[in-house]
N, C-alpha and C positions, 0 to 999 in steps of 0.2 A: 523644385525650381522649375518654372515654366518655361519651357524654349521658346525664341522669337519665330513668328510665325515667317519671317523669310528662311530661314533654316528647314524649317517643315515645309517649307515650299523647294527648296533648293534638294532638301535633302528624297521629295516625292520626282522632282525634273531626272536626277541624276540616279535614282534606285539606289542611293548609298543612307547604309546608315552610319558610315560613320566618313566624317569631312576632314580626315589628312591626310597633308599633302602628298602621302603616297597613293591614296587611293583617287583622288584626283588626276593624280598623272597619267595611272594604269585604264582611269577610264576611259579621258581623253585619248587614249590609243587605238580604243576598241570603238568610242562613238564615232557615228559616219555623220551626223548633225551637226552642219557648220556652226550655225546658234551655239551650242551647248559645250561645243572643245573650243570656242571663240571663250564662253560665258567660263569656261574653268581653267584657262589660258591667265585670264585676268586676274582671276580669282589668288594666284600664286605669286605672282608679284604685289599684288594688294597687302596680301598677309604674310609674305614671307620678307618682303622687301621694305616697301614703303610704309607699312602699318606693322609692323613682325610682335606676336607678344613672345610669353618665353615657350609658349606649346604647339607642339607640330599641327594643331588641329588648327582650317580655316578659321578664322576671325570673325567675331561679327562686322565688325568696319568691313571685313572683303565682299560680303557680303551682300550687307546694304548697298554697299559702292558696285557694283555689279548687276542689282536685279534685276536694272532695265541699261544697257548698253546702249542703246540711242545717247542716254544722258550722260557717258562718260566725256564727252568733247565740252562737255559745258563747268565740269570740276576744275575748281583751282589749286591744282593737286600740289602749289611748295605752302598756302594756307593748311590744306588737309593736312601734310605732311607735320609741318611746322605745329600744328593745334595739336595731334597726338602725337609729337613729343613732347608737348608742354604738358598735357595730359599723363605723360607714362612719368616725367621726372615729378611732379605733383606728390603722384601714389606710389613713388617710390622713395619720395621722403617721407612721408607719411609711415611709409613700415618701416624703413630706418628709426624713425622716433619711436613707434610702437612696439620697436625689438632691441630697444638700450641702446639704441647707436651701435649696434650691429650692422655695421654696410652690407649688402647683399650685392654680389658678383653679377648681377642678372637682371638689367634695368633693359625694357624694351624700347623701341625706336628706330625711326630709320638708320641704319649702320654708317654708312656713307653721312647722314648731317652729322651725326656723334664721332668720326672719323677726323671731317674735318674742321670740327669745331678744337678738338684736340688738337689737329697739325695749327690753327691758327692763335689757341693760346700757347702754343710750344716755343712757336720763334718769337 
């Protein structure tokens, strides 16, 4: 499988070869390049928060949503948000159906919209 070429970009910026978010944190501690702890600052709520799949590793979405930071002020991030969870419940009925009606524990999305979409079917 061929990696997205912003990954092999990302991954030549930050000298890592591998994108979780431990290794993220620990570099932002040691980079002195405002750019680059700005660029992997974001990088953690992208994919950990607002975009989260079920794997400690960056996300392609944090990614692309990152490459060029000038363009974050122009996202309409409860669309972004709202598209990939429409997106993650999709593929996760999708492997429900292709595993017998096996529900799986482990549906990604934003935490907080799945949160209170719950408190709001609740009452």
């Amino acid at each position: 499988m061929q990696q997205h070429k912003d990954f092999i970009q990302l991954r030549s910026e930050l000298g890592q070869t591998s994108l979780d978010t431990g290794n993220i944190l620990k570099f932002m501690k040691k980079e002195e390049n405002k750019h680059l702890r700005v660029k992997c600052f974001f990088l953690i709520p992208f994919s950990r928060f607002l975009m989260p799949t079920t794997s400690q590793n960056i996300n392609v979405h944090a990614v692309m949503y990152t490459r060029d930071l000038a363009s974050l002020k122009e996202f309409d991030m409860c669309t972004i948000v709202y598209e990939h969870l429409r997106d993650c419940i999709k593929i996760w009925k999708k492997q429900r159906q292709d595993a017998k009606n096996k529900a799986s524990l482990n549906m990604p999305g934003c935490p907080i919209v799945i949160l209170v979409s719950i408190l709001v079917l609740s009452s």
